[in-house]
C-alpha positions in Angstrom: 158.4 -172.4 131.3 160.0 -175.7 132.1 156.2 -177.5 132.0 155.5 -175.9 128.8 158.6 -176.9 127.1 158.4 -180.8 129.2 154.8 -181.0 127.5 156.0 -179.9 123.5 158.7 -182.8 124.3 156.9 -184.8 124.7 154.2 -184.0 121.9 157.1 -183.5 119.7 158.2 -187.4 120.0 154.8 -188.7 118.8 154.8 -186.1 115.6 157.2 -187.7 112.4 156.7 -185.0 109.8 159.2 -182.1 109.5 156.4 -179.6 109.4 154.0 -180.8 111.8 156.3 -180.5 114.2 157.3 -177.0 113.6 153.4 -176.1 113.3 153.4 -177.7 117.3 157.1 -175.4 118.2 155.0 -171.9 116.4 152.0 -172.7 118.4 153.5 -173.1 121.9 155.4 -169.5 120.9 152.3 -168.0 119.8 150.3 -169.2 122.9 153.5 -167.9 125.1 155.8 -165.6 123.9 155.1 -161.8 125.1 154.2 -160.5 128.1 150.8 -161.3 128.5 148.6 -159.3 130.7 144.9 -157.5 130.2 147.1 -154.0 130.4 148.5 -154.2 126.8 145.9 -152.1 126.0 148.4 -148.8 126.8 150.9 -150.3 124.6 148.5 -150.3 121.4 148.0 -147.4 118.9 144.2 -146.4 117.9 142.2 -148.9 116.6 145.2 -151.5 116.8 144.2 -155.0 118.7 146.3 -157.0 121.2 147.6 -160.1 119.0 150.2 -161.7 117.8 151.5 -164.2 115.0 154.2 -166.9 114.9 155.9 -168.5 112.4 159.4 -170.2 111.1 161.0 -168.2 107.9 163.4 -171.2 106.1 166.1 -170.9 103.7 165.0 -172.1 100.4 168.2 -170.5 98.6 170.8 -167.8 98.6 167.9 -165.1 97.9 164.6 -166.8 98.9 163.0 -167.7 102.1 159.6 -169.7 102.8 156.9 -169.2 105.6 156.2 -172.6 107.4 153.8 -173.7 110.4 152.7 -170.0 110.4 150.1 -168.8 113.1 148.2 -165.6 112.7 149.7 -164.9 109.1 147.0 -163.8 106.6 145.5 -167.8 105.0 147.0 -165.9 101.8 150.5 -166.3 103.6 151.4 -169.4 104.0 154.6 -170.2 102.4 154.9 -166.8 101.6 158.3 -166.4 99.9 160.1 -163.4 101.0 163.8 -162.6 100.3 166.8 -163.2 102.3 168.1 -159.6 102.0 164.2 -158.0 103.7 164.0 -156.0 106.6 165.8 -157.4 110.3 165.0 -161.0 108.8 168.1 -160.0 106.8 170.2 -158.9 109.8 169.6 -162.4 111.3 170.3 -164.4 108.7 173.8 -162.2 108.2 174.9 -162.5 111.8 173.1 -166.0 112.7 172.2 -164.4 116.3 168.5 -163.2 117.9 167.1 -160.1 117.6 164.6 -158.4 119.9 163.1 -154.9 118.7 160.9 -154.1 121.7 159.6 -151.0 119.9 159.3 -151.4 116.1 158.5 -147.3 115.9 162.3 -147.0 116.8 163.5 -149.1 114.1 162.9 -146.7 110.7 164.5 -150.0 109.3 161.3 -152.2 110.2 159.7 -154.0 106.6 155.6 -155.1 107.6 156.2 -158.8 106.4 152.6 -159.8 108.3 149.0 -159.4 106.3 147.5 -159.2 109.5 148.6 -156.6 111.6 152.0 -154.1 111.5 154.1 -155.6 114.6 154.5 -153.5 117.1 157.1 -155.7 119.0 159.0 -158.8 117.3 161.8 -161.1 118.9 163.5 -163.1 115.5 165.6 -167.0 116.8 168.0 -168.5 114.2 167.9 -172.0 113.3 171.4 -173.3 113.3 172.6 -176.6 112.6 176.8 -176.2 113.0 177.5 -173.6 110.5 174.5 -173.7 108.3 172.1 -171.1 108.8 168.4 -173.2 108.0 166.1 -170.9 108.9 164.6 -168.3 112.1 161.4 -168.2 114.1 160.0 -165.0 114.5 157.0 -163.7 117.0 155.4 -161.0 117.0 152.8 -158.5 118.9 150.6 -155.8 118.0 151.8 -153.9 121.2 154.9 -152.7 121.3 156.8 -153.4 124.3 155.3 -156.6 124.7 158.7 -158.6 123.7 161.6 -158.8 126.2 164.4 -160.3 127.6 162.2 -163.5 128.8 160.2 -163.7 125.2 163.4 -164.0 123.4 165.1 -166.4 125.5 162.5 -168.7 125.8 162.4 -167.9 121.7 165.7 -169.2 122.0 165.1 -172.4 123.4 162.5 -173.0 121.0 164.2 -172.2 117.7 166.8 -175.2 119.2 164.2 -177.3 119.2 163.0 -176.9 116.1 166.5 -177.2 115.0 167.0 -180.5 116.2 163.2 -181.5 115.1 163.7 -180.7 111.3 167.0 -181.9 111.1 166.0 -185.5 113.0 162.6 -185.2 111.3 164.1 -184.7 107.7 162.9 -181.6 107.0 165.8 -180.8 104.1 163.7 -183.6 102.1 160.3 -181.7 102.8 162.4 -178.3 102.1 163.7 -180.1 99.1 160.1 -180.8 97.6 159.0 -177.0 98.4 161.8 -175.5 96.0 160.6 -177.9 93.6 157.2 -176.8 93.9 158.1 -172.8 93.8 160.6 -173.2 91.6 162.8 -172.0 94.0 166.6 -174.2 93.4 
């Protein structure tokens, strides 16, 4: 993990736009996050497929959220605009903490946000800057069971990243010209 993280550093330095630079933090979680093995096969319902998607869900208002830097989101998804009050989204927007649901099936709570697939197993990182709540990275997998302990913590060390990136990177400016373009104030 620590070579992974050393590399995106140091990717992350040559990279000046806001989004850019979270497209770079959703890829490294969608190429790492989940236990990864050829077995995940036992984990998947009929005709489901072992995959996963990535992205970062930002606040554009009190009731609106965008997707940005998505990976494995349906084309017709990108900067889908979802509500703040949706699904476990919702639950970490309200208590600005992580959230790992290593079985969606147990959660009668869990809202399909994805085009792709239904996830099976999702870990959800805040993006906090002090007290403001800016936005969450979520991953998710097909499988359930796929997302642990390990998945969310390394989540975790990603969605502080990306904090620091947009903020440095002045990613309120590009947020800024998105609620202008969806009409979203």
């Amino acid at each position: 993990m620590d070579l992974i993280i050393s590399n995106l550093l140091k990717k992350l330095v040559l990279i000046k736009d806001p989004e850019k630079a979270l497209m770079l933090i959703s890829y490294t979680a969608y190429q790492n996050v989940g236990f990864r093995k050829n077995n995940n096969k036992k984990f998947l319902k009929h005709s489901e497929k072992d995959q996963y998607a990535c992205g970062f869900f930002l606040i554009l208002n009190k009731t609106k959220q965008i997707l940005i830097a998505p990976q494995n989101y349906g084309a017709e998804q990108n900067y889908l605009i979802i509500k703040t009050n949706l699904g476990h989204p919702a639950w970490v927007i309200k208590n600005k903490q992580s959230l790992l649901l290593k079985n969606t099936d147990d959660h009668k709570s869990f809202v399909k946000i994805l085009a792709t697939f239904k996830a099976g197993s999702v870990v959800y990182s805040p993006m906090v800057s002090g007290n403001r709540f800016i936005g969450q990275i979520i991953c998710a997998s097909q499988a359930r069971n796929v997302m642990n302990e390990d998945s969310l913590n390394f989540l975790n060390i990603l969605a502080n990243i990306a904090t620091l990136q947009w903020t440095k990177k002045n990613g309120d400016k590009r947020l800024k010209l998105l609620r202008k373009k969806f009409n979203s104030h």
